[in-house]
C-alpha positions as a Markdown table, in Angstrom:
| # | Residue | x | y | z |
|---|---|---|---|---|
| 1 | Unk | 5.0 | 2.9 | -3.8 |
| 2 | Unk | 2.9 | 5.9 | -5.5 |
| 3 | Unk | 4.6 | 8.1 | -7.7 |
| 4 | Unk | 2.2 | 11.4 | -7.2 |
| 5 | Unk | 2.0 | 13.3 | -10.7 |
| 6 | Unk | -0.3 | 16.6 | -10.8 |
| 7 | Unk | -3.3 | 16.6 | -13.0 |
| 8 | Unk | -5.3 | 19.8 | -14.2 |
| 9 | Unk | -9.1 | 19.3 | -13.3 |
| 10 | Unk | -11.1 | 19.1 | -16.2 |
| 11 | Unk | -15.1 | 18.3 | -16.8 |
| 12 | Unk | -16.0 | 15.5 | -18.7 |
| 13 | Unk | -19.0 | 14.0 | -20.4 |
| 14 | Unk | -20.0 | 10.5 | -19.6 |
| 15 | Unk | -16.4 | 9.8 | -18.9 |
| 16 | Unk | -15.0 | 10.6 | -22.4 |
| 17 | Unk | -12.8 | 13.3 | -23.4 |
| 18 | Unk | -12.7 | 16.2 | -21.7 |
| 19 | Unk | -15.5 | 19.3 | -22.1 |
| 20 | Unk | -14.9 | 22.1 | -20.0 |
| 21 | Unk | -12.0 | 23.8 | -17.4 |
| 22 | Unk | -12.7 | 24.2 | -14.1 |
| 23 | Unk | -11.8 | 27.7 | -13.2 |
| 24 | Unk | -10.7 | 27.4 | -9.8 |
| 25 | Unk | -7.1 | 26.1 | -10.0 |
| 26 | Unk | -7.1 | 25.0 | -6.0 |
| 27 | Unk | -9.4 | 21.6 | -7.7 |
| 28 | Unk | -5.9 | 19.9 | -9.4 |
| 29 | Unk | -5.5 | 17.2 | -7.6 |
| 30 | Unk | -2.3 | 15.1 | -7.4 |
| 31 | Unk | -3.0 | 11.2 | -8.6 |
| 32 | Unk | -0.6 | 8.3 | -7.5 |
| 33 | Unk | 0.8 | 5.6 | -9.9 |
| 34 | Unk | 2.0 | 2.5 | -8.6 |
| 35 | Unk | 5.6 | 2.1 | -9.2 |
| 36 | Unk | 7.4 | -1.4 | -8.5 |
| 37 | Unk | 11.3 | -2.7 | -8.2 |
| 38 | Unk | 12.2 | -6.1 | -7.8 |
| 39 | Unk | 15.4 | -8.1 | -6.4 |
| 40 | Unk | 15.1 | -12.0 | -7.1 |
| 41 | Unk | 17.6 | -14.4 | -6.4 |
| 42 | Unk | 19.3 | -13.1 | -3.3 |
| 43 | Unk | 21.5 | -15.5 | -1.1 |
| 44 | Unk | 21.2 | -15.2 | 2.7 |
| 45 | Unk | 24.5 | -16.6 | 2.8 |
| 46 | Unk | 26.1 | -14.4 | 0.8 |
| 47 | Unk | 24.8 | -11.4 | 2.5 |
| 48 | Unk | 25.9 | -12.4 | 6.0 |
| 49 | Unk | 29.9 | -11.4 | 5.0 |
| 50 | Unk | 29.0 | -8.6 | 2.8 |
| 51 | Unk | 25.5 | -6.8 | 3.4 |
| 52 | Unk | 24.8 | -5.7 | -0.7 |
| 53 | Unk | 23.7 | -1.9 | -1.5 |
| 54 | Unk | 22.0 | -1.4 | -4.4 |
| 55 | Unk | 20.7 | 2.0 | -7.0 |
| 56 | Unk | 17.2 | 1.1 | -7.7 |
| 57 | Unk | 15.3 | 1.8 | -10.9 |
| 58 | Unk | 11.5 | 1.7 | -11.1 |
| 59 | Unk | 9.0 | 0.5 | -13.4 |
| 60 | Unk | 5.5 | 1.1 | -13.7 |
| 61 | Unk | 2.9 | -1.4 | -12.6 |
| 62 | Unk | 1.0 | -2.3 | -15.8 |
| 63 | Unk | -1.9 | -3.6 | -14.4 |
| 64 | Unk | -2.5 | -0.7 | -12.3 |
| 65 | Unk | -1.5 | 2.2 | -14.6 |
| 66 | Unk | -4.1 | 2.1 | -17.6 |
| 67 | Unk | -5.0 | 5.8 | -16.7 |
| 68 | Unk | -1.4 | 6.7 | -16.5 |
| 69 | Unk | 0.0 | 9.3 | -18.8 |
| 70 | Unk | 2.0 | 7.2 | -21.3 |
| 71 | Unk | 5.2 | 8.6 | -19.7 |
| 72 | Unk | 5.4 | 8.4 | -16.2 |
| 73 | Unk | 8.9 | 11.4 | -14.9 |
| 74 | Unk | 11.3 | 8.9 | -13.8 |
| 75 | Unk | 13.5 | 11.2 | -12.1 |
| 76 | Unk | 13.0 | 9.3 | -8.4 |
| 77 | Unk | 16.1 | 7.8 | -7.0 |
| 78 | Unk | 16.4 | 5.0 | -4.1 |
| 79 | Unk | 18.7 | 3.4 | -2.7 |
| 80 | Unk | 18.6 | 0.0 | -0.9 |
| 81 | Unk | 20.7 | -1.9 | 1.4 |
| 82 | Unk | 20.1 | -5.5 | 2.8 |
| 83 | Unk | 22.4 | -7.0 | 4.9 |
| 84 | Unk | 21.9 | -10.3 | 7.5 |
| 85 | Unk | 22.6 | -10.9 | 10.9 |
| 86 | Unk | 23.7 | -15.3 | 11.7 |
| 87 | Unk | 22.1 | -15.4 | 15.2 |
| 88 | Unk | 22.7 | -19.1 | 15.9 |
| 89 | Unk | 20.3 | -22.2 | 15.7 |
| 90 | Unk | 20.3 | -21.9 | 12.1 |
| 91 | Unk | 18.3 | -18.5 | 12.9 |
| 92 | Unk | 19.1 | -14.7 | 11.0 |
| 93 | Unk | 18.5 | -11.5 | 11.4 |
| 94 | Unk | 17.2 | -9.5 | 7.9 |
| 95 | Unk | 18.4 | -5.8 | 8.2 |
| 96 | Unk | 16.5 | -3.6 | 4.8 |
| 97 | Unk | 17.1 | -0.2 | 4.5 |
| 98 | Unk | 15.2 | 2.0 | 2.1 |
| 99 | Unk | 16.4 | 5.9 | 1.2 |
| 100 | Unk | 14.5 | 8.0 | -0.9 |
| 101 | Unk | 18.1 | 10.1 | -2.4 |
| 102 | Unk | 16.5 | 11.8 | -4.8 |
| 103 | Unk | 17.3 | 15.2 | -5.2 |
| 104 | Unk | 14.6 | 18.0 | -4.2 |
| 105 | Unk | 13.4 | 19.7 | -7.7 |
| 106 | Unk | 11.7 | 23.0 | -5.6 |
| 107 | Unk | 14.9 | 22.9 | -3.5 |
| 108 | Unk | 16.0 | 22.8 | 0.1 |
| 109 | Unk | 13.1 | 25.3 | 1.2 |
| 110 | Unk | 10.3 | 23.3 | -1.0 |
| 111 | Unk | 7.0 | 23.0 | 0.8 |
| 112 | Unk | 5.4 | 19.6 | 1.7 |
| 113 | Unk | 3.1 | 19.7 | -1.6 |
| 114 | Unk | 5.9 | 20.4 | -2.9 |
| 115 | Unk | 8.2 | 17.4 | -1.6 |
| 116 | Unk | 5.6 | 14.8 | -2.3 |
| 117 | Unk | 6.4 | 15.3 | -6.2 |
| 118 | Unk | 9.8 | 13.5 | -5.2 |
| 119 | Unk | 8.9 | 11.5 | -2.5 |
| 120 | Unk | 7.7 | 7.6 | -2.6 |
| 121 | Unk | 4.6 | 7.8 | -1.3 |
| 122 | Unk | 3.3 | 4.4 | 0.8 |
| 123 | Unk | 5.9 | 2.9 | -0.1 |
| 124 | Unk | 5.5 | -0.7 | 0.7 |
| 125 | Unk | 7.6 | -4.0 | 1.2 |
| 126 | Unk | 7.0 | -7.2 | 0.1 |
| 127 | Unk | 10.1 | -10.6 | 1.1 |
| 128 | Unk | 9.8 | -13.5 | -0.1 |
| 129 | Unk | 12.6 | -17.0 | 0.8 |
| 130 | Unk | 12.7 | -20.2 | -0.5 |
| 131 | Unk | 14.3 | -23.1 | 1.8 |
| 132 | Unk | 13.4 | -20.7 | 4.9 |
| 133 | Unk | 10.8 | -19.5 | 7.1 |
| 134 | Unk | 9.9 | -16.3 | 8.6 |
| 135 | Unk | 8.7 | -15.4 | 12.3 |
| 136 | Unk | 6.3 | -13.2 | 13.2 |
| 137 | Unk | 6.9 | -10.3 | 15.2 |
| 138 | Unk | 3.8 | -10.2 | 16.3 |
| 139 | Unk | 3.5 | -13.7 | 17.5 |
| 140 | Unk | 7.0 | -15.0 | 17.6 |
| 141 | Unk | 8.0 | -18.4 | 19.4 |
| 142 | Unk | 9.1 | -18.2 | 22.7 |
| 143 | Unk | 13.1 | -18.8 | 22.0 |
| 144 | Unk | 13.0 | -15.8 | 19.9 |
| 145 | Unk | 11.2 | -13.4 | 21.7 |
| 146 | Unk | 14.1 | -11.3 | 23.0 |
| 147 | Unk | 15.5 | -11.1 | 19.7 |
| 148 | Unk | 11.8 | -9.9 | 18.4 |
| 149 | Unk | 11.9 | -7.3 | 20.9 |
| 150 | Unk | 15.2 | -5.9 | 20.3 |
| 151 | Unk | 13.7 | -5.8 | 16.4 |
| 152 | Unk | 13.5 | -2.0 | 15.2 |
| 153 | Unk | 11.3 | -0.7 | 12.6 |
| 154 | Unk | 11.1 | 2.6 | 11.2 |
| 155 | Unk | 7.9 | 3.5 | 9.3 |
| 156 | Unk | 6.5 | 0.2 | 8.5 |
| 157 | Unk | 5.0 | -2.8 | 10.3 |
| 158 | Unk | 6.2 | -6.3 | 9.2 |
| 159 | Unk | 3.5 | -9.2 | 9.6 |
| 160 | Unk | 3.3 | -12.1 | 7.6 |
| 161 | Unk | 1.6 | -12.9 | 4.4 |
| 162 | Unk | 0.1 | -14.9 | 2.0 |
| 163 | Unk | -2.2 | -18.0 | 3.1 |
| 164 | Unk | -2.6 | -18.5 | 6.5 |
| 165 | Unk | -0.5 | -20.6 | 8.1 |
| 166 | Unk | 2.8 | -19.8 | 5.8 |
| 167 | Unk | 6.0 | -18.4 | 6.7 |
| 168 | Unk | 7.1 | -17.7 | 3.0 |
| 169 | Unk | 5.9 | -14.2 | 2.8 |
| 170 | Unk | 6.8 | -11.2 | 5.1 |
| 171 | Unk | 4.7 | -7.6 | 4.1 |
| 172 | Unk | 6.7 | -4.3 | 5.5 |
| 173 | Unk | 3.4 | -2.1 | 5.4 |
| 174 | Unk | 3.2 | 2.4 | 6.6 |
| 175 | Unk | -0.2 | 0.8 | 8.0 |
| 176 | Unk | -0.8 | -1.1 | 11.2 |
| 177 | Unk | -2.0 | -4.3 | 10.1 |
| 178 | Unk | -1.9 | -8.2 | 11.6 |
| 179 | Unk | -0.4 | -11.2 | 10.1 |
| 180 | Unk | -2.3 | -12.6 | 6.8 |
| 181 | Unk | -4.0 | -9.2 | 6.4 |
| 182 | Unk | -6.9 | -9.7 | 3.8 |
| 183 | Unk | -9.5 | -7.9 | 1.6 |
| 184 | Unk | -13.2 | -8.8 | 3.6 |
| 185 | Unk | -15.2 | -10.8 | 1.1 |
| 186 | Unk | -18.2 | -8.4 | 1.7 |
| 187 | Unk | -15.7 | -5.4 | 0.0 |
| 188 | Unk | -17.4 | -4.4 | -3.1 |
| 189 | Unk | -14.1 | -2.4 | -4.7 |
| 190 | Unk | -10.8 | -0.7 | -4.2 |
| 191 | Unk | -11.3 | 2.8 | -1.6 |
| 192 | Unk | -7.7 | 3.0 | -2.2 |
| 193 | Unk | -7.5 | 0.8 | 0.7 |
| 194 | Unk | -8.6 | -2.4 | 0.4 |
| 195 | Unk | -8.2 | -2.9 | 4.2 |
| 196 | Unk | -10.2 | 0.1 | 5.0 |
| 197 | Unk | -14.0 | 0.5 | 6.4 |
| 198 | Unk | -16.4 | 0.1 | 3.3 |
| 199 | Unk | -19.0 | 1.2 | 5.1 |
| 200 | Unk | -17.9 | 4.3 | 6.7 |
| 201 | Unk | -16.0 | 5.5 | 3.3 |
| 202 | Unk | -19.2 | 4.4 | 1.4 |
| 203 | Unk | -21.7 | 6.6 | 3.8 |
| 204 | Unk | -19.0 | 9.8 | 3.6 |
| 205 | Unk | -19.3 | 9.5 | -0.1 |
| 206 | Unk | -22.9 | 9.3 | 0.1 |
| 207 | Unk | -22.9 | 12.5 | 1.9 |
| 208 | Unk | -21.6 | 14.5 | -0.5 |
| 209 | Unk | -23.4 | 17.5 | -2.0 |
| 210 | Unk | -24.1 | 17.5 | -5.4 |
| 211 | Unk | -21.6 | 20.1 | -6.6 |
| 212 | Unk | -19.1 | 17.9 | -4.6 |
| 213 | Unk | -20.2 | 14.8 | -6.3 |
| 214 | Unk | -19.7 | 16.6 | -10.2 |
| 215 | Unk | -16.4 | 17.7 | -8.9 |
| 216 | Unk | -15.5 | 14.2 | -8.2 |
| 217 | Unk | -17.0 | 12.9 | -11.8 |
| 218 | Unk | -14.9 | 15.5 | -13.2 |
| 219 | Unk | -11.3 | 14.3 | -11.9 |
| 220 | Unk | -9.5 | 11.1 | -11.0 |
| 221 | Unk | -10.6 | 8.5 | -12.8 |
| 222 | Unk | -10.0 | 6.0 | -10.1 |
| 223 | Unk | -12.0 | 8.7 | -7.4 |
| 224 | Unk | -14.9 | 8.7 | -10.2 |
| 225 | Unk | -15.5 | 4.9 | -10.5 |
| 226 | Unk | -15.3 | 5.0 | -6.6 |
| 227 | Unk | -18.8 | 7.2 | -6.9 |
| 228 | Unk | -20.1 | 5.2 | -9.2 |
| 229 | Unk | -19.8 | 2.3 | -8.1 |
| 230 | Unk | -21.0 | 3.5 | -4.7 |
| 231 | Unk | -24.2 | 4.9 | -6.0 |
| 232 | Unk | -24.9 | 1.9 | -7.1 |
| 233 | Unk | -24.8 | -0.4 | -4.0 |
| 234 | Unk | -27.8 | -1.8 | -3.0 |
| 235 | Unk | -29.5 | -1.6 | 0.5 |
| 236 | Unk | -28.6 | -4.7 | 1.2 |
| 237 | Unk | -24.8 | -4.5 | 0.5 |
| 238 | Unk | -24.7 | -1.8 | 3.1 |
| 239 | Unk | -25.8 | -4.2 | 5.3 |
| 240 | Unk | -23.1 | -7.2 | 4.8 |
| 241 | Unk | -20.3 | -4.5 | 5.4 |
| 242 | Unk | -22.2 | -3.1 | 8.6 |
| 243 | Unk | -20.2 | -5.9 | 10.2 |
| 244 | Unk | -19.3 | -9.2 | 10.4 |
| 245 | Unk | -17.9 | -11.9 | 13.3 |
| 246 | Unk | -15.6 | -14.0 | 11.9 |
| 247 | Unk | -13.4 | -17.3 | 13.5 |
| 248 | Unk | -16.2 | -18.5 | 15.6 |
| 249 | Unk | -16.5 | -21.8 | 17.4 |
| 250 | Unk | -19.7 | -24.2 | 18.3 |
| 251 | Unk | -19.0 | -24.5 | 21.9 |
| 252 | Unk | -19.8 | -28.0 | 22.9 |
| 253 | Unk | -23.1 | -28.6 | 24.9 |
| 254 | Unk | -21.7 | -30.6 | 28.4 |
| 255 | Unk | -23.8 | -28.9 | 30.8 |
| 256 | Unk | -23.8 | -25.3 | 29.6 |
């Protein structure tokens, strides 16, 4: 998930430390961190008797941090339960619930700026077996359909991941995606979302004024490389993400 953590807005030259304050204090801007937990070694067995509940703690991804503050506030709290569901034919039923019980620092009349500060923002799922497979809910087999149906998810949207093909890998995404989601080759960078439309974020950025561009220089590091790198894409670049047909067949001559 993101842990949001609010940043003053300050001018900076070439990228280096900062050189001015911006006067208008509506231009802070809240930045996300990626924070992970991890579980290994669970036993489906084991959690058919007894479903396990759990107080999480959280670390911060390294590889996505390197702007962080060297302290992230570690003041979140989850809590997580897992539990499984035998539903015969060597079949099971994984039940994960995910609570965000961490206590409201503006308290219980805080605003929804305020909330987010506390709240685990696109939080995501990622289960992994060994010695098992997973089905896809959105293209189960036709014995368990019923039991795919009667399948309730609040707030994310499971599909299968990893190489296509494989059932090792389920991802519980806030975002409606299909099984095996990917980045498109013809991506040139991260908008945030690597599943987004390149080429409708990179014309809206395009379209910026000016004054909206230094604003965007002057802030989020990840928001500034976003400019710069899309300042720099070529004509032709904007015309591999204009579109692309993918998964089609040479249909077979015989009279057509």
């Amino acid at each position: 998930f993101l842990q949001l953590m609010r940043r003053p807005q300050v001018g900076r030259s070439g990228g280096e430390a900062p050189s001015q304050i911006l006067t208008d204090p509506s231009l802070d801007w809240d930045e996300g961190f990626e924070r992970t937990a991890t579980q290994n070694d669970l036993r489906l067995r084991d959690l058919i008797d007894h479903s396990l509940s759990m107080d999480l703690s959280f670390d911060a991804d390294p590889a996505a941090t390197k702007d962080a503050p060297e302290t992230l506030a570690n003041h979140l709290r989850a809590h997580l339960t897992l539990g499984v569901e035998a539903l015969g034919n060597r079949a099971y039923k994984l039940r994960v619930d995910f609570e965000n019980v961490t206590p409201l620092q503006s308290g219980g009349e805080a605003t929804r700026d305020q909330a987010l500060a506390d709240s685990f923002v696109s939080a995501h799922m990622l289960l992994g077996v060994s010695g098992a497979e997973f089905i896809s809910l959105l293209d189960p087999p036709a014995q368990f359909a019923e039991v795919v149906a009667a399948c309730r998810n609040v707030g994310v949207f499971p599909v299968l991941a990893g190489e296509e093909g494989t059932h090792a890998a389920m991802l519980c995404s806030p975002i409606i995606l299909y099984d095996y989601p990917k980045i498109a080759p013809e991506s040139a960078g991260d908008f945030f979302d690597g599943t987004e439309m390149d080429e409708m974020l990179a014309l809206r950025v395009m379209t910026l004024t000016d004054q909206e561009k230094q604003e965007m220089r002057n802030g989020d590091a990840h928001a500034r490389r976003i400019l710069e790198r899309t300042e720099s894409l070529s004509q032709d670049h904007l015309m591999k993400v204009h579109g692309a047909i993918r998964g089609m067949r040479q249909l077979q001559e015989e009279g057509r």
